[in-house]
MIZA-936932 format. One record per residue (C-alpha): residue in one letter; residue number from 1; x, y, z. Coordinates in steps of 0.5 Angstrom, whole numbers, m for minus. Example, Ala and Ser with C-alpha at 12.3 -4.5 7.8 and 13.67 -1.06 7.14 Angstrom:
! MIZA-936932
{"A",1,{25,m9,16}}
{"S",2,{27,m2,14}}
END
This chain:
! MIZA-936932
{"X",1,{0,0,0}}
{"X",2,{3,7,m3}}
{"X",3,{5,12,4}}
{"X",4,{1,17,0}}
{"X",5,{0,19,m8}}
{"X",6,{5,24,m11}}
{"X",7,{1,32,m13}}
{"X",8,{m2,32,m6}}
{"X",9,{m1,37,0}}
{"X",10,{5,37,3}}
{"X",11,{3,37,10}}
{"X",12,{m1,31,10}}
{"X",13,{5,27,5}}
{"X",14,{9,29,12}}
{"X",15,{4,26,17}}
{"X",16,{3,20,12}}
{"X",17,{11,18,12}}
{"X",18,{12,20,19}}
{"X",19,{6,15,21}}
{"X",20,{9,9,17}}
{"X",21,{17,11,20}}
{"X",22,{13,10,27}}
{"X",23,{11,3,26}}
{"X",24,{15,0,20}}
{"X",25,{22,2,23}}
{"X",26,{25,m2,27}}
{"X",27,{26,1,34}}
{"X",28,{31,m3,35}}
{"X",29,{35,m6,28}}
{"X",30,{41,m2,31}}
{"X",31,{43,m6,35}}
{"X",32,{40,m13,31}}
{"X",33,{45,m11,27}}
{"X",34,{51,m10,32}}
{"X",35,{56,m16,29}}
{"X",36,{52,m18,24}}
{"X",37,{56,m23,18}}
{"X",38,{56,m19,12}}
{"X",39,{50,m24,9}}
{"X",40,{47,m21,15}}
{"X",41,{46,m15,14}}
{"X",42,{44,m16,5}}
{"X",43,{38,m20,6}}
{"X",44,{37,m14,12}}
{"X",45,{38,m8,8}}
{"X",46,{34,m13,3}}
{"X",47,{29,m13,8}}
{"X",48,{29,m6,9}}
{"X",49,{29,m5,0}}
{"X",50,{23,m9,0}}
{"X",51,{18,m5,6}}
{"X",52,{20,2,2}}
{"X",53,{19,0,m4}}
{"X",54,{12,m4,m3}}
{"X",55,{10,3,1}}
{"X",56,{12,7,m6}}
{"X",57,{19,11,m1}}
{"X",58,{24,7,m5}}
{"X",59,{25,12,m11}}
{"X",60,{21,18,m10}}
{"X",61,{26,21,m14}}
{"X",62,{24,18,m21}}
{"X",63,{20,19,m26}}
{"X",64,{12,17,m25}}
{"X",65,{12,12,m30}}
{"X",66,{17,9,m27}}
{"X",67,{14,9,m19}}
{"X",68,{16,16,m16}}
{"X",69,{14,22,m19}}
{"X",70,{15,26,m13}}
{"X",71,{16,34,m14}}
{"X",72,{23,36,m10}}
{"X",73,{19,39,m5}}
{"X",74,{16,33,m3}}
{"X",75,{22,29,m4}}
{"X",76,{25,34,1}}
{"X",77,{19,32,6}}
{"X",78,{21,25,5}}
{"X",79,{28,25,6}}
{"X",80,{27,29,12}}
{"X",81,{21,24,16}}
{"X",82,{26,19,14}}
{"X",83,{32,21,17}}
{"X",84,{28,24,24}}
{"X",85,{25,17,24}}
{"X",86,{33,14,25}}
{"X",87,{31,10,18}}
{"X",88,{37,5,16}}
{"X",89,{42,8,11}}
{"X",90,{41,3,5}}
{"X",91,{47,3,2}}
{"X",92,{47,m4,m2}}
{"X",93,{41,0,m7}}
{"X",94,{44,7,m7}}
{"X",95,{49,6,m13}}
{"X",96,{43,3,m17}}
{"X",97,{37,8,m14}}
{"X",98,{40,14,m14}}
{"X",99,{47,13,m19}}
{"X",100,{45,9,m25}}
{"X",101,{38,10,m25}}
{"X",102,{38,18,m26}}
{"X",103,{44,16,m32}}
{"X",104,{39,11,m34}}
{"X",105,{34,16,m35}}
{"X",106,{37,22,m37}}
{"X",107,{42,18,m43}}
{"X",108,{39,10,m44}}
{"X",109,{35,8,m50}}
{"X",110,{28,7,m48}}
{"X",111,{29,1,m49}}
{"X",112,{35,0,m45}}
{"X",113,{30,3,m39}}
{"X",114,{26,m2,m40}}
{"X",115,{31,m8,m39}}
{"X",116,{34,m5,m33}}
{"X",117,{29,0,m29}}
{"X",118,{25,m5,m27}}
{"X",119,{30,m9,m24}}
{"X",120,{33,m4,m20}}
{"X",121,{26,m2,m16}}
{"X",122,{25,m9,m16}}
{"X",123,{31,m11,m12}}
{"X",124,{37,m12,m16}}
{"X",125,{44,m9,m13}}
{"X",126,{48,m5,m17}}
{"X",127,{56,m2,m16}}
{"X",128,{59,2,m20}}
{"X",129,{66,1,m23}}
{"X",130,{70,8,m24}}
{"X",131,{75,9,m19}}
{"X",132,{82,4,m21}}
{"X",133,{89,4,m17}}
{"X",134,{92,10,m21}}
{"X",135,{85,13,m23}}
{"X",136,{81,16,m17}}
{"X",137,{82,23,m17}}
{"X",138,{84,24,m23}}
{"X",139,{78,19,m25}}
{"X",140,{79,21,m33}}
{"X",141,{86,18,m33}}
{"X",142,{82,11,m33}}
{"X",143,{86,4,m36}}
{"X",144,{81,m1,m37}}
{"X",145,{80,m3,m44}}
{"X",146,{75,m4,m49}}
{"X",147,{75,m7,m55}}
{"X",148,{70,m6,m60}}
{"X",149,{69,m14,m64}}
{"X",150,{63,m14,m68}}
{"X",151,{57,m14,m64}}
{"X",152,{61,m14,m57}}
{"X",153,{66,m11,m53}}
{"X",154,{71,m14,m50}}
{"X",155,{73,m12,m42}}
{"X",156,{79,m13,m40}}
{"X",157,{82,m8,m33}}
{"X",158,{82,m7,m26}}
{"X",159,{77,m3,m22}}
{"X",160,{77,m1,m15}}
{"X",161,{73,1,m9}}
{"X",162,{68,m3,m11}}
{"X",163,{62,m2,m6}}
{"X",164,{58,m9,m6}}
{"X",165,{61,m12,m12}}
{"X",166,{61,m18,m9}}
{"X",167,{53,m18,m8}}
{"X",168,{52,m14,m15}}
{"X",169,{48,m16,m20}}
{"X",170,{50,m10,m25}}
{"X",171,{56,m6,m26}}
{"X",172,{56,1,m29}}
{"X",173,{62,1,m32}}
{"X",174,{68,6,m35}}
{"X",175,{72,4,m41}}
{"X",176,{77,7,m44}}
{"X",177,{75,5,m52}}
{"X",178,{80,10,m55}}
{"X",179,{87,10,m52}}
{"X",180,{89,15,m58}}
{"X",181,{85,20,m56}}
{"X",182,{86,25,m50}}
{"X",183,{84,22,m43}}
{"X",184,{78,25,m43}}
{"X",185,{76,23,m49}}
{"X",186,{75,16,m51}}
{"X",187,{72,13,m45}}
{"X",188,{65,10,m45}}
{"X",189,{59,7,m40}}
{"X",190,{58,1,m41}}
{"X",191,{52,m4,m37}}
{"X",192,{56,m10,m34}}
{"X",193,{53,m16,m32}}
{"X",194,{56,m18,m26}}
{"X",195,{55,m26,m27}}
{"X",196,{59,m26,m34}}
{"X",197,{65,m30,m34}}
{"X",198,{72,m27,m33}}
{"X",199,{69,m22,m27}}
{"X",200,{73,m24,m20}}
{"X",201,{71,m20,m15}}
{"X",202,{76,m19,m8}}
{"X",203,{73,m16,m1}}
{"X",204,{78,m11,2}}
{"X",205,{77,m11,10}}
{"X",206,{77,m4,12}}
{"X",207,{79,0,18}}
{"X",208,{74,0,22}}
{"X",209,{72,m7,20}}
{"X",210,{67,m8,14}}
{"X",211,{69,m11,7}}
{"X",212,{63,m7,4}}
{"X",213,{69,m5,m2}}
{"X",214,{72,m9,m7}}
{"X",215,{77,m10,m12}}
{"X",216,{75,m12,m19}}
{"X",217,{78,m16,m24}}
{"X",218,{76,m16,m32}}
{"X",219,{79,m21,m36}}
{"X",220,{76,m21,m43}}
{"X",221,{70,m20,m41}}
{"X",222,{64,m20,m46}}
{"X",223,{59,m14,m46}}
{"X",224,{54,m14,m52}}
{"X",225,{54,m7,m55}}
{"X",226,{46,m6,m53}}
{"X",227,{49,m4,m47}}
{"X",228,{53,1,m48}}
{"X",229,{50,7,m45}}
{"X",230,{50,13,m50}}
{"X",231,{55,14,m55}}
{"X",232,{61,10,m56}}
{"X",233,{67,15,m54}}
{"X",234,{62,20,m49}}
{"X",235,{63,16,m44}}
{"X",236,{66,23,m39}}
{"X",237,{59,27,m41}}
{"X",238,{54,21,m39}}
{"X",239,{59,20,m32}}
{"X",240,{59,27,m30}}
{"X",241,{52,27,m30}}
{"X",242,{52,20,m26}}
{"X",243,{57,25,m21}}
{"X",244,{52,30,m20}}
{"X",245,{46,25,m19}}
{"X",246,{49,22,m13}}
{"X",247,{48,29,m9}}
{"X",248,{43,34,m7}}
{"X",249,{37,29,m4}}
{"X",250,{41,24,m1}}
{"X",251,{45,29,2}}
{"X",252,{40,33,5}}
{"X",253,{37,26,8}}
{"X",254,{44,25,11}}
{"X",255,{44,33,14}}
{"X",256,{38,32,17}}
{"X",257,{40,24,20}}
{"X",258,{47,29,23}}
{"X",259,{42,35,26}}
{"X",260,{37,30,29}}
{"X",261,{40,24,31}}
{"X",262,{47,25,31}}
{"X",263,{48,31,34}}
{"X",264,{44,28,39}}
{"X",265,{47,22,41}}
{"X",266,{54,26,41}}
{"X",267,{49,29,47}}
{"X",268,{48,22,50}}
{"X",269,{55,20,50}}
{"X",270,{57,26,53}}
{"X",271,{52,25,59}}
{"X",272,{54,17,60}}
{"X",273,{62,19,60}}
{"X",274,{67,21,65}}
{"X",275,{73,24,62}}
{"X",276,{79,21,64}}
{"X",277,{80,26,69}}
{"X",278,{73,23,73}}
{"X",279,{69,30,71}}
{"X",280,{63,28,67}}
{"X",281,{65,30,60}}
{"X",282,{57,34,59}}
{"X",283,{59,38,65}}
{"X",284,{66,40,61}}
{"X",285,{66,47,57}}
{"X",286,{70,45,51}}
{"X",287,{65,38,51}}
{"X",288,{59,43,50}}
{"X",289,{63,48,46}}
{"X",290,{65,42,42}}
{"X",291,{57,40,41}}
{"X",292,{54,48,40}}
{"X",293,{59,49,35}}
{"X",294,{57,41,31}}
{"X",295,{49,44,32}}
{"X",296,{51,50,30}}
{"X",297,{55,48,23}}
{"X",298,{49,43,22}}
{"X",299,{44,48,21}}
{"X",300,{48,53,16}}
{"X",301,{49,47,12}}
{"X",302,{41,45,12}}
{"X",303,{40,53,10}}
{"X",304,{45,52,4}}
{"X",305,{41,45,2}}
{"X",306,{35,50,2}}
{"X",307,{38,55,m2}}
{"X",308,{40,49,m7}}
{"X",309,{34,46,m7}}
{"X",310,{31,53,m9}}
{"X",311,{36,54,m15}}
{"X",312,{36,47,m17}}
{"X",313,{28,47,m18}}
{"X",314,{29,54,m22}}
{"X",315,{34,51,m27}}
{"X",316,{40,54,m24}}
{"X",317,{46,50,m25}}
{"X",318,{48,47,m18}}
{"X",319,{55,44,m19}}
{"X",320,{59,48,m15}}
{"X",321,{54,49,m9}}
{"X",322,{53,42,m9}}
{"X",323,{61,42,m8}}
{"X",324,{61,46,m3}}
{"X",325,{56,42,1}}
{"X",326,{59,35,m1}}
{"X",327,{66,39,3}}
{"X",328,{62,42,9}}
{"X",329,{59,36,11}}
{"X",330,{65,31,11}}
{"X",331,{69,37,15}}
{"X",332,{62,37,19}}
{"X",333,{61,30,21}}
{"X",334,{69,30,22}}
{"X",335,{69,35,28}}
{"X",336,{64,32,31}}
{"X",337,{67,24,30}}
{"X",338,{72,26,33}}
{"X",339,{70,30,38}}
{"X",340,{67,25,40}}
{"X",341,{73,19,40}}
{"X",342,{76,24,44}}
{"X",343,{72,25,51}}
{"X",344,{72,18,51}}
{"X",345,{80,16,51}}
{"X",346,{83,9,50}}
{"X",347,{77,7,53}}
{"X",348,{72,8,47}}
{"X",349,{76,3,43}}
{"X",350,{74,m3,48}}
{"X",351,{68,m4,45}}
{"X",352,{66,m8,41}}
{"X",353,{66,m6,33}}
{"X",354,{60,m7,29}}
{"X",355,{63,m10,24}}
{"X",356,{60,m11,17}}
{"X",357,{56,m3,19}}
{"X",358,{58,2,17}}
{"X",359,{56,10,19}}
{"X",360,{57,14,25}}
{"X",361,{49,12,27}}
{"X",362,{52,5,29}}
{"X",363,{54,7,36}}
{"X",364,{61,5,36}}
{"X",365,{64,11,36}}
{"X",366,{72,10,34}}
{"X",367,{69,5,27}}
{"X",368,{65,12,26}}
{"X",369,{71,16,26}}
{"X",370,{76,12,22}}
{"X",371,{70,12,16}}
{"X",372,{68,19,16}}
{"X",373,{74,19,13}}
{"X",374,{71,16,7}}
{"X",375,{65,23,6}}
{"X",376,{72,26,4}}
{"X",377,{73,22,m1}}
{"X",378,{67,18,m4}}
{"X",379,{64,21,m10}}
{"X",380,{69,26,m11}}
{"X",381,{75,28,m7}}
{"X",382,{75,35,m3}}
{"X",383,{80,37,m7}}
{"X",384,{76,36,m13}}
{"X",385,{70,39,m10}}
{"X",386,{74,45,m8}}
{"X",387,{76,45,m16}}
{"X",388,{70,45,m18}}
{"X",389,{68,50,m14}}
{"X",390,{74,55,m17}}
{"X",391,{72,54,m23}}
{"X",392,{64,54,m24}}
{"X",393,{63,59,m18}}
{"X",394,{69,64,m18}}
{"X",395,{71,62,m25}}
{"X",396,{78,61,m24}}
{"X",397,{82,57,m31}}
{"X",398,{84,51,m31}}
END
């Protein structure tokens, strides 16, 4: 049963959602997933895939023709009754959701829309191959190959920091079809099946324990030509685009999970601590210092989503907003991460790490700061970001 229809009123769409989120929203799945195997937590975020989806939540994103059709406003209220009801962050959808999907709409043929649309919003998992050992950054420096032979291309490369591709169904891939060309030139989008020969897939174990990102092989791996997404060779354009997709309402959500809940259970840690000195750290003036001052950058961030999301529905180019925001909140959610790991001392690393969940809401303090490392770097590093912004906002060269 859909939550409530897109067009509606605003203030009836934030009741409905906020009604779902108080019965469907597991009040204790934080701590069921503490420990969790990684085959744990995918059939959890499965679940949890399953429920937003039957109750029209999933991709309110979308087009309506394919399940969304929500205005950004009302994507907005979503978004924000989602992170005050503590929703789980699914991660194992959000390349598919939130990545390939706007690429799908904004670049595919209507034919590839409907092979692989459906598929998404009915459970398949998506990676997305961009990154390789010497092409993070500098993304278009890329080496994985790919040879035109007649109806096919043939794969043949390495990929990097991979998230679930060892569960994923799909993979949106960068190749480079042009050596000859310049690097940002010559490079095409191609949809791989994840099952196809020639693919291996190896975990890598991070620091604060889950092994959510891969290393991925491609050994003479055969993609039929009616997956490559746009045209031969226009790979960068349609990537770029794929970029961009990933930010703005997702980002929000994840503001509003930092303004209310994060913040908050900093406040609770504060109060349960004592600092090594025996003073209970909610009593300390730098402790309470460091909490205003969280609050007080977590509300300035929002009211720079606000003025985004206002030029983002009168047309206006967002780009080096969007980067500003990406910076703003990795440095944010670092303080505070940080912040936190300080007051608790040696003894906040004794305890017991959640191994296969990742986030700062998973409760264990000292695996939160050592990943929220990772917004500094995940979909474009800071100093890219801050590139962005020197160039579309203050019109510096290149």
């Amino acid at each position: 049963m859909v939550v409530h229809e897109p067009g509606g009123n605003l203030d009836e769409l934030r009741r409905s959602v906020r009604e779902w989120c108080a019965t469907h929203i597991p009040k204790d799945w934080q701590d069921q997933q503490r420990g969790a195997t990684n085959d744990e937590l995918v059939a959890f975020l499965r679940w949890w895939g399953a429920e937003l989806r039957a109750t029209g939540l999933l991709v309110p994103h979308w087009p309506k023709e394919w399940g969304g059709g929500f205005s950004i406003p009302e994507q907005v209220v979503i978004a924000e009754e989602l992170a005050r009801g503590g929703a789980p962050r699914n991660g194992l959808y959000h390349v598919g959701v939130f990545n390939a999907a706007p690429t799908l709409v904004h670049s595919a043929t209507p034919e590839q829309q409907q092979r692989f649309l459906p598929g998404i919003l009915n459970g398949e998992v998506w990676c997305q191959g961009f990154s390789e050992p010497n092409a993070g950054s500098d993304l278009a420096s890329l080496q994985t190959r790919a040879v035109l032979d007649g109806d096919n291309y043939v794969v043949t490369g390495q990929k990097v920091w991979t998230s679930w591709a060892q569960v994923a169904d799909w993979c949106m891939l960068l190749v480079r079809t042009d050596p000859e060309a310049s690097k940002h030139k010559g490079i095409t989008l191609l949809v791989v099946d994840m099952h196809s020969p020639g693919i291996e897939v190896r975990p890598i174990k991070q620091a604060y324990g889950a092994s959510d990102f891969n290393e991925v092989f491609f050994d003479e791996v055969v993609v039929p030509v009616d997956q490559r997404i746009g045209r031969e060779n226009d790979g960068w354009a349609v990537a770029q685009g794929t970029l961009a997709a990933e930010r703005a309402i997702f980002i929000l959500e994840m503001t509003e999970r930092l303004r209310l809940n994060g913040i908050e259970a900093a406040v609770r840690e504060a109060a349960g601590w004592r600092l090594e000195s025996g003073e209970p750290a909610l009593e300390d003036a730098g402790v309470r210092e460091a909490i205003a001052e969280s609050y007080a950058e977590a509300e300035v961030l929002r009211h720079i989503l606000n003025a985004m999301i206002e030029n983002v529905i009168r047309g206006v180019d967002v780009g080096g907003t969007s980067a500003i925001i990406k910076i703003f909140y990795a440095e944010v959610i670092q303080k505070l991460m940080r912040a936190v790991t300080g007051w608790q001392g040696v003894r906040g690393q004794l305890d017991e790490p959640l191994l296969e969940c990742a986030g700062w809401e998973t409760g264990f303090w000292m695996n939160d700061y050592i990943h929220s490392f990772g917004h500094a770097i995940g979909g474009g590093t800071s100093e890219i970001m801050r590139n962005v912004i020197g160039e579309r906002m203050l019109g510096l060269p290149r």
